[in-house]
ROMIVEX-201744 format. One record per residue (C-alpha): x, y, z; chain. Coordinates in steps of 0.001 Angstrom, whole numbers, plus 500000, padded with zeros to 6 digits. Layout:
N
<u->X, v->Y, w->Z, c->A>
...
This chain:
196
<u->407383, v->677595, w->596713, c->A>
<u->407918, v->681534, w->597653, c->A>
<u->409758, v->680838, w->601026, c->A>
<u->411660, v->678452, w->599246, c->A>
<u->412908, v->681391, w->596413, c->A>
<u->413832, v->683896, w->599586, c->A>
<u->415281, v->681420, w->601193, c->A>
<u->417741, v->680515, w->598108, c->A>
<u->418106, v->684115, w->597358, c->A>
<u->418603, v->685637, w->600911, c->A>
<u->418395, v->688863, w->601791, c->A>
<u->421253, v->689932, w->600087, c->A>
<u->419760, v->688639, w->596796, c->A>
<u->416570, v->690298, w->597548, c->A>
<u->418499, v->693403, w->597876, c->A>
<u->420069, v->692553, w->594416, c->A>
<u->416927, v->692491, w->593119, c->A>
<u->415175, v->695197, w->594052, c->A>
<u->417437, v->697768, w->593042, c->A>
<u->418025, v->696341, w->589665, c->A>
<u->414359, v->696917, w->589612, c->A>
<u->414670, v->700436, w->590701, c->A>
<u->417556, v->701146, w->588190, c->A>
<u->415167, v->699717, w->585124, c->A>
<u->412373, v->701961, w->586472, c->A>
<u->414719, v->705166, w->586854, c->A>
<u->416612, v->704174, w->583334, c->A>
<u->412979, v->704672, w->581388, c->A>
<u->411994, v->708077, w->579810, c->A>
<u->409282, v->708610, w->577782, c->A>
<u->407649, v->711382, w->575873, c->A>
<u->404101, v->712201, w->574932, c->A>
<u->402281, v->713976, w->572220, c->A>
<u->399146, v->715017, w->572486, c->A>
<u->397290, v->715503, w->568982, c->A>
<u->394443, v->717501, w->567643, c->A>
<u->392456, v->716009, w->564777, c->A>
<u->389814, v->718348, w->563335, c->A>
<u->387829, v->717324, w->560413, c->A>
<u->386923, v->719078, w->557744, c->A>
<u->383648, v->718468, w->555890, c->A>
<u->383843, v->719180, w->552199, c->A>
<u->380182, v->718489, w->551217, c->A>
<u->377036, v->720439, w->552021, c->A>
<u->373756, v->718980, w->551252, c->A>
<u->371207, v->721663, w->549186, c->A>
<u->367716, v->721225, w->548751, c->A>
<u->366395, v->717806, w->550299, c->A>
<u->363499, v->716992, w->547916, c->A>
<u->362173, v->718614, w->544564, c->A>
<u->358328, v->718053, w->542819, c->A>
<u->357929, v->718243, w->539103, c->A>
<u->355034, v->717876, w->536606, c->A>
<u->356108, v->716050, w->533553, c->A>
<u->353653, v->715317, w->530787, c->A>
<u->353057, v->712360, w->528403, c->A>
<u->355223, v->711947, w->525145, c->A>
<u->357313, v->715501, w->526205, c->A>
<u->360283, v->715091, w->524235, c->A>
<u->363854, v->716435, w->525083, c->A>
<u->362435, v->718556, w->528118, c->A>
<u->364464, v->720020, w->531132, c->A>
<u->363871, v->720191, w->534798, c->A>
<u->366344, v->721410, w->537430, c->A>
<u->367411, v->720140, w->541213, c->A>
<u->365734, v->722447, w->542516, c->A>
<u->363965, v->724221, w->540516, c->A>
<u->361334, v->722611, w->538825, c->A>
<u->361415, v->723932, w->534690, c->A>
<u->363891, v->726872, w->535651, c->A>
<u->367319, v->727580, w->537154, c->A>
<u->366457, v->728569, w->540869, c->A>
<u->367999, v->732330, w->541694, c->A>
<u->371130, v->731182, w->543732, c->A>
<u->370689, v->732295, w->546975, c->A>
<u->374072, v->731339, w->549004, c->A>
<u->371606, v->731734, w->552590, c->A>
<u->369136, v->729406, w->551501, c->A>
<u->369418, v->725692, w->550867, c->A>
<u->366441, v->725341, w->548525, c->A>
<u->368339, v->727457, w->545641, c->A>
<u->370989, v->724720, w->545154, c->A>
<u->371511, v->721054, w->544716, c->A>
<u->374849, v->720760, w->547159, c->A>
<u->377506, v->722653, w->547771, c->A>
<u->381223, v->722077, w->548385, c->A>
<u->383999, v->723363, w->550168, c->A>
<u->387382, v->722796, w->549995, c->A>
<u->390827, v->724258, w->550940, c->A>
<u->394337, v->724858, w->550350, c->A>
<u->395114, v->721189, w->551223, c->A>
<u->392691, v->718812, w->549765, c->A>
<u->390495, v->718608, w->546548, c->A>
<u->386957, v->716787, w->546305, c->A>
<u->385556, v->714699, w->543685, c->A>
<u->381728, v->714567, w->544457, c->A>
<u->380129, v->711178, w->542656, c->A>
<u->376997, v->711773, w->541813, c->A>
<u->374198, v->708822, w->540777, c->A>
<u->371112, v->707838, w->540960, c->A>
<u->369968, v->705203, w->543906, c->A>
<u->367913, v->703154, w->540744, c->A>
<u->368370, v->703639, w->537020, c->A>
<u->365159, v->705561, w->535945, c->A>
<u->362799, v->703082, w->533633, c->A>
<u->363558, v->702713, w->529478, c->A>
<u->359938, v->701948, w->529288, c->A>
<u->359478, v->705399, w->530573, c->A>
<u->362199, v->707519, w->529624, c->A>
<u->363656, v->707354, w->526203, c->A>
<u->366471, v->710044, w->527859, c->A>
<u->367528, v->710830, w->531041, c->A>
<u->370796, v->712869, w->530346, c->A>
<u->371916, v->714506, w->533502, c->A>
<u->374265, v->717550, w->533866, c->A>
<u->375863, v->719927, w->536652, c->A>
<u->376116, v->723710, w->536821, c->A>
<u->377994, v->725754, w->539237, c->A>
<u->377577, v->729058, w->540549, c->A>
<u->379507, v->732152, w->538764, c->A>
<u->379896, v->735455, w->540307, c->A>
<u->376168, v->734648, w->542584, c->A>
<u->374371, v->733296, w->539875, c->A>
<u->374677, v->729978, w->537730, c->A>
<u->376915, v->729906, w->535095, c->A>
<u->376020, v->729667, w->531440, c->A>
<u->377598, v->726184, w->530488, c->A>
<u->378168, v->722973, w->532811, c->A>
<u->381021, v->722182, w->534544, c->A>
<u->383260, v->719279, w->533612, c->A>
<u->382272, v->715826, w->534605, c->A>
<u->384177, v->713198, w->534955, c->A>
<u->384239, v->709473, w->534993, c->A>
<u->386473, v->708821, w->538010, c->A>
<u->387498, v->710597, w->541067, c->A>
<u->390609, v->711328, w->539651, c->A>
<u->389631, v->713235, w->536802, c->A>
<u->391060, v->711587, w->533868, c->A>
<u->388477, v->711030, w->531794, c->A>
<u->385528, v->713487, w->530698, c->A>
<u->381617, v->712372, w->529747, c->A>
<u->379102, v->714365, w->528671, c->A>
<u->375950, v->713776, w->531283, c->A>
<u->375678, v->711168, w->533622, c->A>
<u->372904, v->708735, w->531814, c->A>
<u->370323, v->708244, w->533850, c->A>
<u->369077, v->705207, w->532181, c->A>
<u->371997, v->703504, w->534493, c->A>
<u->373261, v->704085, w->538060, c->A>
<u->376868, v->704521, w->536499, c->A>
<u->378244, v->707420, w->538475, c->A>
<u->379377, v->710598, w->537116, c->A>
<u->382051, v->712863, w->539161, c->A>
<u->382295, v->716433, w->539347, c->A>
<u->385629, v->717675, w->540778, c->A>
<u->387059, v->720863, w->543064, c->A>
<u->390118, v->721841, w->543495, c->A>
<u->392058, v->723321, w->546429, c->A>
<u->391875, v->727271, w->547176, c->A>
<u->393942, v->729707, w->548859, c->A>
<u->391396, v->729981, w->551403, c->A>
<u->388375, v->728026, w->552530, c->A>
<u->385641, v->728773, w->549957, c->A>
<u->381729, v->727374, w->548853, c->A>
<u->381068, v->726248, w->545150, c->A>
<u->377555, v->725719, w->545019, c->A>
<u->376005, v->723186, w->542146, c->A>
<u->373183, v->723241, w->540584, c->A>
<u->371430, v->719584, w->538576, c->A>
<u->369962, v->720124, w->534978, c->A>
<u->368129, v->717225, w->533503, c->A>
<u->366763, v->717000, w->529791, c->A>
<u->364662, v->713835, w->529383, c->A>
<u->361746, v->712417, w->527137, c->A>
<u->359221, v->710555, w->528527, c->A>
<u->357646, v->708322, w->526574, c->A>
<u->354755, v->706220, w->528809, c->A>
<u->351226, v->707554, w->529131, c->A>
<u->351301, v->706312, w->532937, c->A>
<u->350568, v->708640, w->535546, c->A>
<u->351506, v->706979, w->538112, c->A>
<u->354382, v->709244, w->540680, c->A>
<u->358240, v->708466, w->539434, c->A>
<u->360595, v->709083, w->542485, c->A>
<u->364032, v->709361, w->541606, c->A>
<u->366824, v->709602, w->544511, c->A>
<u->369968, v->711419, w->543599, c->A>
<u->372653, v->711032, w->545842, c->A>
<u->376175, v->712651, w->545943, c->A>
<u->378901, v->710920, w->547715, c->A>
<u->382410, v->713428, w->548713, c->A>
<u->385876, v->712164, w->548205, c->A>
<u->388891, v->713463, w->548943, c->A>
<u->391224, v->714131, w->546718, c->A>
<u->395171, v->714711, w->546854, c->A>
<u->395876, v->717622, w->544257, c->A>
């Protein structure tokens, strides 16, 4: 079948061919971009477990992540003095959803109201910060319930410059079951960017 083609195209064909193949190859120009992605991560994991000593029928009690029954002296160097911390930029806000991997019990807990603090000029400030019901921020809520695993959000936005806002979890509860048997709740808090 191949002598047959070179023998209908003879060598002047051939000829014809080739260079119309060299022309095409000549003819293309291309241009390349190299890119650079860096990522930037916006959330900082705190303290990675807690222990507290609750008591039977305590009503309308608080405990802190960390902390235990009081606010943990913020130190910026050392993990165990906060819950997370966050860190965002000129570019991008973050929401940070925060929930718990189980609702805690009714049977046990008559309340589970929890509640974020952030750091103010090194130490943590007098009132909560705002949460919010979305990542987007449009509507407020007063604690995250921990009688559910609905989420609540707590939201940074964008700086000048690269800085750390470090958070601090407040929870009032009343426990109302005379069990003593260990209660292991998992917070978790998830980052998401957020266009400002």
């Amino acid at each position: 079948m191949i002598k047959k083609v070179w023998a209908a195209l003879g060598v002047k064909g051939v000829l014809a061919i080739a260079s119309l193949i060299v022309v095409a190859s000549a003819a293309l120009f291309s241009y390349s971009v190299p890119v650079t992605i860096s990522p930037f991560q916006q959330l900082y994991q705190g303290a990675t477990s807690g222990s507290w000593t609750i008591y039977v029928n305590e009503e309308d009690k608080v405990r802190y992540l960390p902390g235990g029954t009081s606010q943990p002296s913020l130190d910026p160097d050392n993990a165990t003095t906060y819950a997370f911390k966050v860190k965002t930029d000129s570019s991008m806000n973050c929401s940070i959803e925060i929930k718990l991997t189980a609702a805690m019990s009714g049977s046990k807990f008559s309340k589970f109201q929890i509640t974020v603090y952030s750091n103010s000029s090194g130490s943590w400030s007098g009132t909560p910060v705002n949460l919010y019901t979305t990542k987007d921020g449009a509507t407020t809520m007063s604690y995250i319930d921990g009688l559910t695993t609905t989420p609540g959000y707590v939201h940074q936005g964008t700086s000048a410059t690269s800085y750390y806002q470090f958070y601090l979890i407040k929870v009032l509860y009343t426990y109302i079951d005379s069990s003593e048997a260990a209660i292991s709740p998992e917070f978790v808090y998830t980052p998401y960017p957020v266009s400002p």
